[in-house]
mmJSON file of the N, C-alpha and C atoms, coordinates in Angstrom:
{"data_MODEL":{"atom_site":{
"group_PDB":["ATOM","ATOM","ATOM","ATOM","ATOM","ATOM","ATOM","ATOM","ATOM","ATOM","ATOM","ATOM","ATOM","ATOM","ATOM","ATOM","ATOM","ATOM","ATOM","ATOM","ATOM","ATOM","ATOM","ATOM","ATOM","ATOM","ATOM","ATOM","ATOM","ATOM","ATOM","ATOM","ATOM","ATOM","ATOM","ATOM","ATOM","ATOM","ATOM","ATOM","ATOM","ATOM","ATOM","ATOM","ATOM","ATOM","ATOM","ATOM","ATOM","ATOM","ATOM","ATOM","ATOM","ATOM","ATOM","ATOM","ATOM","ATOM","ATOM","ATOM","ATOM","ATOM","ATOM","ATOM","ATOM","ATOM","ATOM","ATOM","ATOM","ATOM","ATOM","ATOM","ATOM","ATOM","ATOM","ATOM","ATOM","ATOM","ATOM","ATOM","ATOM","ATOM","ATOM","ATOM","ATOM","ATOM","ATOM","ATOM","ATOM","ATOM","ATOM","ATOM","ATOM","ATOM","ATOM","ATOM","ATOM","ATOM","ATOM","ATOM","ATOM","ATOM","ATOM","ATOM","ATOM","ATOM","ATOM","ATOM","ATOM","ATOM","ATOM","ATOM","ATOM","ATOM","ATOM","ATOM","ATOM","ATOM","ATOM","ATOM","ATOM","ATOM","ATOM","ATOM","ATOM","ATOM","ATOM","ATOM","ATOM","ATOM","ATOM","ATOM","ATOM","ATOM","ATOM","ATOM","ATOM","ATOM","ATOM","ATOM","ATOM","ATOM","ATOM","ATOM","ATOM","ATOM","ATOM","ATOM","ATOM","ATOM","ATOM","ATOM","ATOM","ATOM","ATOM","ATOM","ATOM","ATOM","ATOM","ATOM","ATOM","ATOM","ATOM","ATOM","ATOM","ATOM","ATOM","ATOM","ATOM","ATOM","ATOM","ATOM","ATOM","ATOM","ATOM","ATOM","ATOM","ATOM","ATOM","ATOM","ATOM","ATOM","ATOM","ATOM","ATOM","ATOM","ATOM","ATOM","ATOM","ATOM","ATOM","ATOM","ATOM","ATOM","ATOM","ATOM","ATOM","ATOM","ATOM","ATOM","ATOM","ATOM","ATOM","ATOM","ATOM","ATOM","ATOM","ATOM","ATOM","ATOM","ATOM","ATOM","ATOM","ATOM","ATOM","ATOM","ATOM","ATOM","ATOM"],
"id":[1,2,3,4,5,6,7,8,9,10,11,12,13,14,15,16,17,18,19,20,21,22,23,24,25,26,27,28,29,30,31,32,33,34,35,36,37,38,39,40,41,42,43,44,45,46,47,48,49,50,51,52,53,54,55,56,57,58,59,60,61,62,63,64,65,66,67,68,69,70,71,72,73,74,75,76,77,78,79,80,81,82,83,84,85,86,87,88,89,90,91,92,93,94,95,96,97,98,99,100,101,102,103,104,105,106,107,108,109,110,111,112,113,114,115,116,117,118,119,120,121,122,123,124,125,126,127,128,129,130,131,132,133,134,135,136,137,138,139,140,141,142,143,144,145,146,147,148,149,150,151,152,153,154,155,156,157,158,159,160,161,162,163,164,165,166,167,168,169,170,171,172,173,174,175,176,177,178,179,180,181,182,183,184,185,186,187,188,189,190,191,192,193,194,195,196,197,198,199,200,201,202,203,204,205,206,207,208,209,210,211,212,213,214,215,216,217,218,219],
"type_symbol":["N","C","C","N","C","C","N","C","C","N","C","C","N","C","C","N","C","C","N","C","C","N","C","C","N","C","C","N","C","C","N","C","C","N","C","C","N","C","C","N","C","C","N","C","C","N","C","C","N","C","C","N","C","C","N","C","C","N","C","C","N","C","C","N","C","C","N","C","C","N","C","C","N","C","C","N","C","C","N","C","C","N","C","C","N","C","C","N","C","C","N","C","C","N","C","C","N","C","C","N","C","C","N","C","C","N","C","C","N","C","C","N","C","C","N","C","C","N","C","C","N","C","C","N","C","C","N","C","C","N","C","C","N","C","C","N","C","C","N","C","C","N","C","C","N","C","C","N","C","C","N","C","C","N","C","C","N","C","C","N","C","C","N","C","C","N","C","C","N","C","C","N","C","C","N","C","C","N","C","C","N","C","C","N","C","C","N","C","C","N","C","C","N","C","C","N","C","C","N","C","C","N","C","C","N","C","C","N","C","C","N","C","C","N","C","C","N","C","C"],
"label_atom_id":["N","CA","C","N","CA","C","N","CA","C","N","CA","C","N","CA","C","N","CA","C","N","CA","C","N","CA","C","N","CA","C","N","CA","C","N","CA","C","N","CA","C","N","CA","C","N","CA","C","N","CA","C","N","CA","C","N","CA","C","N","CA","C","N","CA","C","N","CA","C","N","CA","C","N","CA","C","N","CA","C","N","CA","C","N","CA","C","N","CA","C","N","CA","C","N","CA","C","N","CA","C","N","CA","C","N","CA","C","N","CA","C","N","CA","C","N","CA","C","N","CA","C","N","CA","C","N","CA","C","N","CA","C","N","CA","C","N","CA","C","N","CA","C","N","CA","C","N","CA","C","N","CA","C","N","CA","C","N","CA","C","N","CA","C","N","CA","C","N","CA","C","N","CA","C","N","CA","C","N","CA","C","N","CA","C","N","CA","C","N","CA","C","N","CA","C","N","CA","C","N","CA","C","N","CA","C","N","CA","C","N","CA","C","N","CA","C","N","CA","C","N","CA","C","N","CA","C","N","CA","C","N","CA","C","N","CA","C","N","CA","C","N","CA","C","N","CA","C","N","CA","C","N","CA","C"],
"label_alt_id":[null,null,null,null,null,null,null,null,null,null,null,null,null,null,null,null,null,null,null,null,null,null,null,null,null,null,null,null,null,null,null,null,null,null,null,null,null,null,null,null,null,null,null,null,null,null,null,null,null,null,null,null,null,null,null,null,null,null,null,null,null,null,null,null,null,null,null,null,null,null,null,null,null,null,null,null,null,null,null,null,null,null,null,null,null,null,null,null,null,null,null,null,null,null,null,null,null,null,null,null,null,null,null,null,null,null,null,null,null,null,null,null,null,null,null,null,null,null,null,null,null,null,null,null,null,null,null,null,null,null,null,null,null,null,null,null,null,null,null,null,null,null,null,null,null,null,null,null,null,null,null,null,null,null,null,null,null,null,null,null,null,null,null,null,null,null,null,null,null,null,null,null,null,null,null,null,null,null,null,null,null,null,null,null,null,null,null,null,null,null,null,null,null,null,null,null,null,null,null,null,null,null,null,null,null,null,null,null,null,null,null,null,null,null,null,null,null,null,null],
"label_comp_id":["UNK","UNK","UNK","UNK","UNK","UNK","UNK","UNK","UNK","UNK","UNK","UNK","UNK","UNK","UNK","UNK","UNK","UNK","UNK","UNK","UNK","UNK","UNK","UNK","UNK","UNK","UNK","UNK","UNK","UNK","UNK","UNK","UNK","UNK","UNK","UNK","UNK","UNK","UNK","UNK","UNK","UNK","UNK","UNK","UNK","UNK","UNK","UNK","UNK","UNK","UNK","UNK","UNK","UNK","UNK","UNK","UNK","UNK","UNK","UNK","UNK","UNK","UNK","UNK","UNK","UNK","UNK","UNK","UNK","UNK","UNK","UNK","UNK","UNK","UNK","UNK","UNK","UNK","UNK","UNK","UNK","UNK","UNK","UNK","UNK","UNK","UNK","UNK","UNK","UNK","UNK","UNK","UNK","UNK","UNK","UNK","UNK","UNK","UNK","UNK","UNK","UNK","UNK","UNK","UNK","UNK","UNK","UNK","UNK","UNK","UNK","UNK","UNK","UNK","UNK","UNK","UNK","UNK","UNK","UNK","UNK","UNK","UNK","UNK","UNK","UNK","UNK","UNK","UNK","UNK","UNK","UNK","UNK","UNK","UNK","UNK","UNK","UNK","UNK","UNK","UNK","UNK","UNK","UNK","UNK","UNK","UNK","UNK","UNK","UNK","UNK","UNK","UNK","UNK","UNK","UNK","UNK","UNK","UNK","UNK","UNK","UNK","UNK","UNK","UNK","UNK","UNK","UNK","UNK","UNK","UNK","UNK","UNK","UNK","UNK","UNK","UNK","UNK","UNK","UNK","UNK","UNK","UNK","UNK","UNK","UNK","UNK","UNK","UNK","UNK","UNK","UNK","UNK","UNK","UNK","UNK","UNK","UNK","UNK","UNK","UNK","UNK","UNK","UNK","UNK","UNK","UNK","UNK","UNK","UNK","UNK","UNK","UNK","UNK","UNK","UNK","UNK","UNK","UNK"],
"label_asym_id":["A","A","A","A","A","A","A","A","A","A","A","A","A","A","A","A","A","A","A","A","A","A","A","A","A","A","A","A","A","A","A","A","A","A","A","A","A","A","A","A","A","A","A","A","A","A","A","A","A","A","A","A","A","A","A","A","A","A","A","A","A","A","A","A","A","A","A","A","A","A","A","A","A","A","A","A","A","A","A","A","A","A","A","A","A","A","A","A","A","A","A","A","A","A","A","A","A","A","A","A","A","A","A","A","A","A","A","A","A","A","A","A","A","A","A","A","A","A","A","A","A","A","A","A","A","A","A","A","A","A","A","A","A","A","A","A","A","A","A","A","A","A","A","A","A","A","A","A","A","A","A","A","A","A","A","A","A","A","A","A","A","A","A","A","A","A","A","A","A","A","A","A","A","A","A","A","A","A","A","A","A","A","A","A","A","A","A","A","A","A","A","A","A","A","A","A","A","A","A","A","A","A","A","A","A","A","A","A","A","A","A","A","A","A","A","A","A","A","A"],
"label_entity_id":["1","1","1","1","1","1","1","1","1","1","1","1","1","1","1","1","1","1","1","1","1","1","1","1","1","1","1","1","1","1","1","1","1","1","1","1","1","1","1","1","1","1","1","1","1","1","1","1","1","1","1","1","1","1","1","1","1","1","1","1","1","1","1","1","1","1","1","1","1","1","1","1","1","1","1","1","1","1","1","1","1","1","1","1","1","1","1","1","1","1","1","1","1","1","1","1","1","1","1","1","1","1","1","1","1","1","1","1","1","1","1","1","1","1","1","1","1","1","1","1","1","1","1","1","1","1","1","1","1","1","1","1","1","1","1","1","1","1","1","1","1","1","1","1","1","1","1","1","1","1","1","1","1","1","1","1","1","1","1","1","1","1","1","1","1","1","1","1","1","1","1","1","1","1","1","1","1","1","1","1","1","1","1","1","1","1","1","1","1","1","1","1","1","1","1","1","1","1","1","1","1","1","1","1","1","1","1","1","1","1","1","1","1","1","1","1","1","1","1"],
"label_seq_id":[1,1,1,2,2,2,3,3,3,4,4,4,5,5,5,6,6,6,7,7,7,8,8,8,9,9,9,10,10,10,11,11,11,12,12,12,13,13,13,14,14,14,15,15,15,16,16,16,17,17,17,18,18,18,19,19,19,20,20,20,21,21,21,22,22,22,23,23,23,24,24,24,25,25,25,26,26,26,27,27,27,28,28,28,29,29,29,30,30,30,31,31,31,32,32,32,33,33,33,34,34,34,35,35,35,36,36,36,37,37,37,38,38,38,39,39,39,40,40,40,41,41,41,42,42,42,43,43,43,44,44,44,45,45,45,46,46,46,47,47,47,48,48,48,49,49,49,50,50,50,51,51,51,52,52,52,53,53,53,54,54,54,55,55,55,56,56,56,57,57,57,58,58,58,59,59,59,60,60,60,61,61,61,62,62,62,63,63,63,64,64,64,65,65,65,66,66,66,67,67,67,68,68,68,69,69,69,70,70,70,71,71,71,72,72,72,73,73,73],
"pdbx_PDB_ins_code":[null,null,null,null,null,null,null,null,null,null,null,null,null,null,null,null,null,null,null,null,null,null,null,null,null,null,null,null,null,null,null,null,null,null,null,null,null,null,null,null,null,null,null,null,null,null,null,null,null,null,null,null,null,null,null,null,null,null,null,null,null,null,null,null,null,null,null,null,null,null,null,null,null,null,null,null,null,null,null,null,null,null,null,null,null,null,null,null,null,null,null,null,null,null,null,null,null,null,null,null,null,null,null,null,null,null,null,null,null,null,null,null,null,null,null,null,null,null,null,null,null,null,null,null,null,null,null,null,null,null,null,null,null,null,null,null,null,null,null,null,null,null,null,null,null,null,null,null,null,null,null,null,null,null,null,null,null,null,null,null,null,null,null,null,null,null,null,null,null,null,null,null,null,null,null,null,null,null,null,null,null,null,null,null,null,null,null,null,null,null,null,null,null,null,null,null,null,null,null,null,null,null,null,null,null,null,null,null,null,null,null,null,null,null,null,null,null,null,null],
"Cartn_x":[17.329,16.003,16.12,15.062,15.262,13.8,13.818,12.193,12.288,11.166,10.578,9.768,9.808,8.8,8.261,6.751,6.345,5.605,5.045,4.267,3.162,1.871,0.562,-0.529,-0.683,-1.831,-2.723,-4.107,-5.064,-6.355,-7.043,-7.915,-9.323,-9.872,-11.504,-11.414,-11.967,-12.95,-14.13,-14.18,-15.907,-16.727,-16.732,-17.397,-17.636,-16.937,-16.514,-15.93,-15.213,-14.144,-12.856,-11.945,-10.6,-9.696,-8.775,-7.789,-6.44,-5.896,-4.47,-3.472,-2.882,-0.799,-0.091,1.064,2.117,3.306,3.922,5.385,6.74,7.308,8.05,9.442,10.269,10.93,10.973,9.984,10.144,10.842,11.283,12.55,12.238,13.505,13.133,13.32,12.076,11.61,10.51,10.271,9.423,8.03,7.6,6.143,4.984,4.055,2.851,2.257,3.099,2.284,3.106,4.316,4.658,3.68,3.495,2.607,1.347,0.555,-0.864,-0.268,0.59,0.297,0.802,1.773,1.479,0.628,-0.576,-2.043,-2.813,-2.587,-3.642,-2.991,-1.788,-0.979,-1.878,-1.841,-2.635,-4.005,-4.632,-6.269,-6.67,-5.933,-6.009,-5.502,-4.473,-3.659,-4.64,-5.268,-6.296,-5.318,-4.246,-3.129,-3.7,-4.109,-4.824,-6.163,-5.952,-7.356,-7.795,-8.84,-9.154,-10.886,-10.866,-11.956,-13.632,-13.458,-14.48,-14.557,-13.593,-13.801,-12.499,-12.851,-11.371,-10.994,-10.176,-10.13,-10.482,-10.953,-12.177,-11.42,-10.761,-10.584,-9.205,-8.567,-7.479,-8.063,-7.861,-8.328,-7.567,-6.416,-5.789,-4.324,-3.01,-1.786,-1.033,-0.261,0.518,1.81,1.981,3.43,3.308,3.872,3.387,4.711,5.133,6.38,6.262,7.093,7.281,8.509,7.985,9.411,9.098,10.933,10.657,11.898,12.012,12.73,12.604,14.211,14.103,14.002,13.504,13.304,13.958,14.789,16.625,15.59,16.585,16.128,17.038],
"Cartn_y":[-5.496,-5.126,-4.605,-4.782,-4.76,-3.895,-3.25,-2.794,-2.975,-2.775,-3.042,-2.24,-1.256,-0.262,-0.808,-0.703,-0.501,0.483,0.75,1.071,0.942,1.145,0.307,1.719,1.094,1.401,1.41,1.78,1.711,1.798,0.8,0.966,0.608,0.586,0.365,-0.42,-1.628,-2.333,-1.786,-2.67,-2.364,-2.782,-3.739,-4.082,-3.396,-2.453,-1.122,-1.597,-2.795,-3.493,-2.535,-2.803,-2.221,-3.262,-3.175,-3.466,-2.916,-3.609,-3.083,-3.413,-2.605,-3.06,-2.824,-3.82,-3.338,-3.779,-2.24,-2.173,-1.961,-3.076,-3.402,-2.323,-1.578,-0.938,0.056,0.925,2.201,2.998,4.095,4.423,5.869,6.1,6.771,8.474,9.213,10.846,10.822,9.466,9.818,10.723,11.307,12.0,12.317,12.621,12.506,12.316,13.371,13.657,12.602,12.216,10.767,9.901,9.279,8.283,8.565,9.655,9.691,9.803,9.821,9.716,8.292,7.727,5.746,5.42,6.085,5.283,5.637,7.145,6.799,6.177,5.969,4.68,3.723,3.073,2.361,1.642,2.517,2.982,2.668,3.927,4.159,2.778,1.802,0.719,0.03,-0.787,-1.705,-3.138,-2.629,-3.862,-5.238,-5.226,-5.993,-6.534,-7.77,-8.486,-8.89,-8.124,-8.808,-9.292,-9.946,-10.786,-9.956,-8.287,-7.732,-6.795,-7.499,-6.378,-5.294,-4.815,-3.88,-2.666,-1.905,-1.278,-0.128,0.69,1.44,3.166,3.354,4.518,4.475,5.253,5.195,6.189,5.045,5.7,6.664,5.224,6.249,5.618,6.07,4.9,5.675,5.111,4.996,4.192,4.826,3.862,3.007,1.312,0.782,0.467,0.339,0.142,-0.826,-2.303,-2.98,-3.525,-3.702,-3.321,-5.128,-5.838,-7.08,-7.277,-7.573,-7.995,-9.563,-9.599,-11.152,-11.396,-12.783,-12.738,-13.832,-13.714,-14.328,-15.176,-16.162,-16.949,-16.435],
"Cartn_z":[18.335,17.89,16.46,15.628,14.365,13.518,12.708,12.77,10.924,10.51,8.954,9.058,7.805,7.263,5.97,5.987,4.719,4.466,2.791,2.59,2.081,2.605,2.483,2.076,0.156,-0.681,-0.507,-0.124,0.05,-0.999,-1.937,-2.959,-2.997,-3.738,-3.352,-4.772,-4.902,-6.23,-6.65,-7.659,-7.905,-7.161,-6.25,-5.292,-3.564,-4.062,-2.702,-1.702,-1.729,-0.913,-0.593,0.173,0.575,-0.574,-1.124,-1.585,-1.339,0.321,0.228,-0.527,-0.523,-1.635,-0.937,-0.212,0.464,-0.459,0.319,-0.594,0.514,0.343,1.288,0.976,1.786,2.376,1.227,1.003,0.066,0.096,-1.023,-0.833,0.21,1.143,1.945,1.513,2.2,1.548,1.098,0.718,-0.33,0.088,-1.222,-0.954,-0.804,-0.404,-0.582,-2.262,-2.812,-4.261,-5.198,-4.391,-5.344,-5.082,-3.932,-3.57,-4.343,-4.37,-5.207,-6.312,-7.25,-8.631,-8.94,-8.236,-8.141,-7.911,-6.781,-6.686,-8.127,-8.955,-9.791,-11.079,-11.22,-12.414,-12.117,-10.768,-10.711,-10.719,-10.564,-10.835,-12.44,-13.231,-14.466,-15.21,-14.871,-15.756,-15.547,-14.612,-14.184,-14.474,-13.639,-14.136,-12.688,-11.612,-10.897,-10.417,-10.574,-10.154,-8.965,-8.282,-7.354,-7.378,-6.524,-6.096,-6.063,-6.159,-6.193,-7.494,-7.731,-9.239,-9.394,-10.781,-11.155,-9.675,-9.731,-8.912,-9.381,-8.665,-9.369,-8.606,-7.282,-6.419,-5.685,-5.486,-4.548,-3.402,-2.361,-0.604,0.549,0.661,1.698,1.268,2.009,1.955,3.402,4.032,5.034,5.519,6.695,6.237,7.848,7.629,8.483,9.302,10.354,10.852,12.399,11.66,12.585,13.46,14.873,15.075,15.529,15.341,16.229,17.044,18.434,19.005,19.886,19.783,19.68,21.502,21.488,23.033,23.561,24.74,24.676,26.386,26.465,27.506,28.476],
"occupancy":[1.0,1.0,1.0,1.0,1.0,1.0,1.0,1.0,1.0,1.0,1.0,1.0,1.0,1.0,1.0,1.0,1.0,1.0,1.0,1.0,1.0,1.0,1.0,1.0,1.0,1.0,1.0,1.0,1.0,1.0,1.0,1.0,1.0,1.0,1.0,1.0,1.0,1.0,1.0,1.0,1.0,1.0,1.0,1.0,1.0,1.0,1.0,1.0,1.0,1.0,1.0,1.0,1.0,1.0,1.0,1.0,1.0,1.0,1.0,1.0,1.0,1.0,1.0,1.0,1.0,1.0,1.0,1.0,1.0,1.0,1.0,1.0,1.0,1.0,1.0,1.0,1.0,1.0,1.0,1.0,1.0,1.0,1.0,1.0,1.0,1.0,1.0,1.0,1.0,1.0,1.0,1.0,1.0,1.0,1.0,1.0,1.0,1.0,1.0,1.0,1.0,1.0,1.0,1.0,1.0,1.0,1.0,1.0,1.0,1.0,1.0,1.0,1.0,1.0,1.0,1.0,1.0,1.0,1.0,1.0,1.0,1.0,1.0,1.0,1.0,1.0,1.0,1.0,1.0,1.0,1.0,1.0,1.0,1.0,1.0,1.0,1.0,1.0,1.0,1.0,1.0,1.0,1.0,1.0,1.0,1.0,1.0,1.0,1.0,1.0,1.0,1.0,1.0,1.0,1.0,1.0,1.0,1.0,1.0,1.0,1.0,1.0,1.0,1.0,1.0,1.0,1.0,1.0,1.0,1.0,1.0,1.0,1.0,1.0,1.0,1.0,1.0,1.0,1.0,1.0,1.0,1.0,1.0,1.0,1.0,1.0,1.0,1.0,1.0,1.0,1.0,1.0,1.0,1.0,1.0,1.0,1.0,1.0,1.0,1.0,1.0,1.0,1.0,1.0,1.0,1.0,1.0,1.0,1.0,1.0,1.0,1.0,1.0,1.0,1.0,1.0,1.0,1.0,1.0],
"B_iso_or_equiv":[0.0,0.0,0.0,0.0,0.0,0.0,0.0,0.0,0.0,0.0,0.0,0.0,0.0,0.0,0.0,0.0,0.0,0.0,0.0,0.0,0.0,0.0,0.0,0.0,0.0,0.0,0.0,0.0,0.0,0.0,0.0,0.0,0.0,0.0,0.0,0.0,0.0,0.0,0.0,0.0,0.0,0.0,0.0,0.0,0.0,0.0,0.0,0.0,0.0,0.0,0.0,0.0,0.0,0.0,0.0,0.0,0.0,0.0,0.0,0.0,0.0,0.0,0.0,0.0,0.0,0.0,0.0,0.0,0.0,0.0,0.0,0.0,0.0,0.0,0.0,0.0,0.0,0.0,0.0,0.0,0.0,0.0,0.0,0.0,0.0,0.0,0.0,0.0,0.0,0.0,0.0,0.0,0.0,0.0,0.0,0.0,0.0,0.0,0.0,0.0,0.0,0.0,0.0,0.0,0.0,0.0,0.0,0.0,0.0,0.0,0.0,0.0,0.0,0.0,0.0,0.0,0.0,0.0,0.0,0.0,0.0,0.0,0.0,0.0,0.0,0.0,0.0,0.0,0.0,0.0,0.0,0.0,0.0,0.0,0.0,0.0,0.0,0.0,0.0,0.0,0.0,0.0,0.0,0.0,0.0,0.0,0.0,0.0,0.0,0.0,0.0,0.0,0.0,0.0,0.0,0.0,0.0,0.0,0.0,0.0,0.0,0.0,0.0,0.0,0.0,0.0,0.0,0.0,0.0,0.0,0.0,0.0,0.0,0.0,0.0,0.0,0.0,0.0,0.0,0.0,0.0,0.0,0.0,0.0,0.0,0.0,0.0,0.0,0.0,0.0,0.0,0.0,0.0,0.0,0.0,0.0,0.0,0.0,0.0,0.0,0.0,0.0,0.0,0.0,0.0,0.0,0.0,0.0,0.0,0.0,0.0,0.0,0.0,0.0,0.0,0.0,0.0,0.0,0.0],
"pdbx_formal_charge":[null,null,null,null,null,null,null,null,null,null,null,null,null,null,null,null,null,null,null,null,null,null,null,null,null,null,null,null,null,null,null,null,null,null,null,null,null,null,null,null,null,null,null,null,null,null,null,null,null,null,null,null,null,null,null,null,null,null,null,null,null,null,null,null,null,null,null,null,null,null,null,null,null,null,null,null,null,null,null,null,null,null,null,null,null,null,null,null,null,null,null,null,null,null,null,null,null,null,null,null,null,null,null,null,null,null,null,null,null,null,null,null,null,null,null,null,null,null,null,null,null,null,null,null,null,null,null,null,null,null,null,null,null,null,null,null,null,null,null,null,null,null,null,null,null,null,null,null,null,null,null,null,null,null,null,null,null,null,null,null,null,null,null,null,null,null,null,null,null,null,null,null,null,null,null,null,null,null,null,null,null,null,null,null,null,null,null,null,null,null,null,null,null,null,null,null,null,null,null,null,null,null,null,null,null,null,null,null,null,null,null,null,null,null,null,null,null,null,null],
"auth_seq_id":[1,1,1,2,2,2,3,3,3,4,4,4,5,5,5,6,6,6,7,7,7,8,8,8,9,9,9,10,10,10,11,11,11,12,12,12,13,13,13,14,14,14,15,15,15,16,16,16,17,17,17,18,18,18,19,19,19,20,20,20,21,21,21,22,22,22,23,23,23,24,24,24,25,25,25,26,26,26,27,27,27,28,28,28,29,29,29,30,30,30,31,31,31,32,32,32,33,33,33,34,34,34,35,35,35,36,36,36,37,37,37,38,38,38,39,39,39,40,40,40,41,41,41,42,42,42,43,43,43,44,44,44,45,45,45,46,46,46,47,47,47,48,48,48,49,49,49,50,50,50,51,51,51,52,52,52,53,53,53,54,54,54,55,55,55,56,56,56,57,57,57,58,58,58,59,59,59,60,60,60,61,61,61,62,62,62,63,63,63,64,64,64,65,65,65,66,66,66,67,67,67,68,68,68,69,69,69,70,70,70,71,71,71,72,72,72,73,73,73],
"auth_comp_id":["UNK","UNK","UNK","UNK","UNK","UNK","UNK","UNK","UNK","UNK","UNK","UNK","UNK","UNK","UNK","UNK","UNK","UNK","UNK","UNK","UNK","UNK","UNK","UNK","UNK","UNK","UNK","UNK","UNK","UNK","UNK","UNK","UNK","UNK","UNK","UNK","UNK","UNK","UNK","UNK","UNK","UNK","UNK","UNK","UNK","UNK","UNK","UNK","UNK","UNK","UNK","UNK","UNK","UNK","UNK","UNK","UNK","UNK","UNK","UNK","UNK","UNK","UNK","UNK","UNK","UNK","UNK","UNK","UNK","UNK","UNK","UNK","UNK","UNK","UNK","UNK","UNK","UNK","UNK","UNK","UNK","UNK","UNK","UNK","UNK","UNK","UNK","UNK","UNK","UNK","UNK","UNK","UNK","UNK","UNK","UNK","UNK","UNK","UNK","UNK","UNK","UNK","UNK","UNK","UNK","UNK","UNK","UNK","UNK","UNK","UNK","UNK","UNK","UNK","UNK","UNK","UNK","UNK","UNK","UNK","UNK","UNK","UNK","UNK","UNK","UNK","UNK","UNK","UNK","UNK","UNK","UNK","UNK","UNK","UNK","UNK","UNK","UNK","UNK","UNK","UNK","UNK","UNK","UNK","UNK","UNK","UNK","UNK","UNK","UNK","UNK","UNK","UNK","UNK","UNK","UNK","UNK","UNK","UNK","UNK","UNK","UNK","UNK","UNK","UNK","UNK","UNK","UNK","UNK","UNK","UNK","UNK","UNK","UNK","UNK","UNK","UNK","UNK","UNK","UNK","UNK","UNK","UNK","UNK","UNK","UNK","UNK","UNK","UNK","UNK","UNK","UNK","UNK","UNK","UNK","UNK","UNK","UNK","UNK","UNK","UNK","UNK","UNK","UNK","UNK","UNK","UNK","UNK","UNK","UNK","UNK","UNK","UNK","UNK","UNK","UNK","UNK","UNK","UNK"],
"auth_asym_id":["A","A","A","A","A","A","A","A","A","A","A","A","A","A","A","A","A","A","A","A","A","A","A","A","A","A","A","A","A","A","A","A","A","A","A","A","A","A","A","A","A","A","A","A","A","A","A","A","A","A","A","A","A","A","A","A","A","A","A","A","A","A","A","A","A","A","A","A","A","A","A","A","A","A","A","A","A","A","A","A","A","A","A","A","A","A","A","A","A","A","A","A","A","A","A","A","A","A","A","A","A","A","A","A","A","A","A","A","A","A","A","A","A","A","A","A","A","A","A","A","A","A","A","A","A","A","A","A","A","A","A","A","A","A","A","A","A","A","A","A","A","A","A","A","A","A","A","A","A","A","A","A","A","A","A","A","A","A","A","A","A","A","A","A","A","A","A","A","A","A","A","A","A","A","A","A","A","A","A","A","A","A","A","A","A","A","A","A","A","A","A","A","A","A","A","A","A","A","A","A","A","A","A","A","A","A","A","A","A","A","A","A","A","A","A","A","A","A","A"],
"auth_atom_id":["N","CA","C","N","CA","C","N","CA","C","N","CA","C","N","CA","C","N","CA","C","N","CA","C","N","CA","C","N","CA","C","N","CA","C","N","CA","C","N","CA","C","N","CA","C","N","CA","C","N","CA","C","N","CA","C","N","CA","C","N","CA","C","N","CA","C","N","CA","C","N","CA","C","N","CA","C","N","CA","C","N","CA","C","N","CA","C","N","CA","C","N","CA","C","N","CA","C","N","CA","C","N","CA","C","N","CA","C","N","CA","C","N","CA","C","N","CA","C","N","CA","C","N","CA","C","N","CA","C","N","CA","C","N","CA","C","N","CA","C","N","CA","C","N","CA","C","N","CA","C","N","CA","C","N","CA","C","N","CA","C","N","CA","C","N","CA","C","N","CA","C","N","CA","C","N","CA","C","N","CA","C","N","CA","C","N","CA","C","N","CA","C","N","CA","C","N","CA","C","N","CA","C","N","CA","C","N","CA","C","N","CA","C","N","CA","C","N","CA","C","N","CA","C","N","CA","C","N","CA","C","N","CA","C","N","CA","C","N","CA","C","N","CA","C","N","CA","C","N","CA","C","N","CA","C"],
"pdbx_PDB_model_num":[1,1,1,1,1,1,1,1,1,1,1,1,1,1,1,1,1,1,1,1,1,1,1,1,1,1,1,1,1,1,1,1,1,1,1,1,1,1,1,1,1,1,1,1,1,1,1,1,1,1,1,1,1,1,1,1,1,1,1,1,1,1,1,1,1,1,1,1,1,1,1,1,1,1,1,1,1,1,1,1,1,1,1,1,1,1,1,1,1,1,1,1,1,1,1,1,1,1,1,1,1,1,1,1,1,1,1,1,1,1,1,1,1,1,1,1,1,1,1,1,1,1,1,1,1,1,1,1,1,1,1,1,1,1,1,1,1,1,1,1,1,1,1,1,1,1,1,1,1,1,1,1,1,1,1,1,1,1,1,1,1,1,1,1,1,1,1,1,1,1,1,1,1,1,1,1,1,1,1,1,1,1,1,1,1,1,1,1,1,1,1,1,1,1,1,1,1,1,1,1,1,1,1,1,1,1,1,1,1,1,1,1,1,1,1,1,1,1,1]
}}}
């Protein structure tokens, strides 16, 4: 059995859409107040485009963890 963590950005457009970012196996500790000052780099750069417009808010972020095991005959 094998599991994968990420971590998943949570943003709003101008169109008041969700815009997630996942960041595949972040480094581990990390912090709350690291994580919000990467969401507002990101906010503030307006380095991504999406489909509803600039990104305008940072929402929520979490960490997502999947586990997979293989299934044997």
């Amino acid at each position: 059995m094998t599991s994968d963590t990420d971590l998943v950005l949570v943003f709003k457009n101008a169109a008041g859409k969700k815009f997630p970012l996942k960041i595949e196996e972040p480094k581990a500790g990390v912090t709350k107040a690291e994580i919000d000052a990467a969401m507002q780099v990101v906010v503030e750069s307006n380095v991504f485009n999406t489909s509803g417009g600039d990104i305008v808010e940072a929402v929520e972020s979490y960490l997502s963890t999947n586990t997979h095991e293989p299934i044997v005959a």
